[in-house]
N, C-alpha and C positions, 0 to 999 in steps of 0.2 A: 648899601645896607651894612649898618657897622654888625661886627659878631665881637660875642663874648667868649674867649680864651682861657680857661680854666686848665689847671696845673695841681700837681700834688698830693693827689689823691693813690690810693694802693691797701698793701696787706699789712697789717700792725696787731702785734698783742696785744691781749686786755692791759690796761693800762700804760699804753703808751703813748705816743702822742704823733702827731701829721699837722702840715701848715698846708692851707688851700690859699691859693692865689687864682685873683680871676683878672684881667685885663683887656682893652678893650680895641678892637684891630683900627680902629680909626679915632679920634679925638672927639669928646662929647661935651659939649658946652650943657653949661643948665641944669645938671645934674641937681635931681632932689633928692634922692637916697641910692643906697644900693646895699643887698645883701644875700643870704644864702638860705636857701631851702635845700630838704632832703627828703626823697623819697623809697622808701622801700618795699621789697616784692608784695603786692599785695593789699599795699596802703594806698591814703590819698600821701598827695606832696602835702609837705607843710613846713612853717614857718622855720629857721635857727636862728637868726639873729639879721638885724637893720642898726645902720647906720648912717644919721643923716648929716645932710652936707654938712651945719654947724657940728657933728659931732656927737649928738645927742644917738646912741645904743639902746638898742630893744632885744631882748634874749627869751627864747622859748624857757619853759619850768628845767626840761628835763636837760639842757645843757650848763645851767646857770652854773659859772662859778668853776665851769672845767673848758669852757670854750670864752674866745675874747677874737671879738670884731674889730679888726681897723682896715684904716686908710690912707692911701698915697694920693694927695689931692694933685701933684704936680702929675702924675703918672694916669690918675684915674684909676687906679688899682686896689681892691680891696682882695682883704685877708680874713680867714680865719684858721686859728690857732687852736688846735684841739687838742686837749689834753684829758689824762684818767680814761681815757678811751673803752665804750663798754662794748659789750657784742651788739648792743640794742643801736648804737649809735650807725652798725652796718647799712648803708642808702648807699642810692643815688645824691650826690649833692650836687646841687646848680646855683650858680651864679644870677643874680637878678640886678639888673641899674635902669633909673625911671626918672621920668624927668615930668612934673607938670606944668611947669612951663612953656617948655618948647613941644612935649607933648608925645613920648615915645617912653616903651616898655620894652626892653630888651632881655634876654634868657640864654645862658649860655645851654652847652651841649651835654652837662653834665660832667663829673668825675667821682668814678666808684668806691667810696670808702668801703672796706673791709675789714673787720675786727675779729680775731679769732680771741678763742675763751682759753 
């Protein structure tokens, strides 16, 4: 069972910025996308941004433009880059990589963003 490794997460003032990295404990062939959700106390999870194999980016409303999706395709390794950092942005975020292909949905364990005002 491969797991998802997620990094980078912590405590940051408003407006400042954190890079999430997530990585994967054994090599994944077939990858169709992968990206990042967050969830906070009291919320459902929901979408921050996808990124698929070609490269093609998808970004919720509320981060457009202060957050930027990439990827390490030799590594399998994506990132997200968060910047302007508000209080609302405080979650859980986790790592997602899926493959239709070959036919798996994997989720990492989470890493606690915190944003103070």
């Amino acid at each position: 069972q491969v797991q998802l490794v997620e990094s980078g997460g912590g405590l940051v003032q408003a407006g400042g910025s954190l890079r999430l990295a997530c990585a994967p404990s054994g090599r994944l062939f077939g990858i169709t996308g992968m990206g990042w959700y967050r969830q906070a106390p009291g919320k459902q999870r929901e979408l921050v941004a996808t990124i698929l194999s070609g490269g093609t980016t998808n970004y919720a409303e509320p981060v457009k433009g202060r957050f930027t999706i990439s990827r390490d395709n030799a590594k399998n390794t994506v990132y997200l880059q968060m910047n302007s950092l508000k209080p609302e942005d405080t979650a859980a975020y986790y790592c997602n990589v899926w493959s239709i292909v070959v036919g798996y949905n994997y989720w990492g364990q989470g890493t606690q963003v915190t944003v103070s005002s």
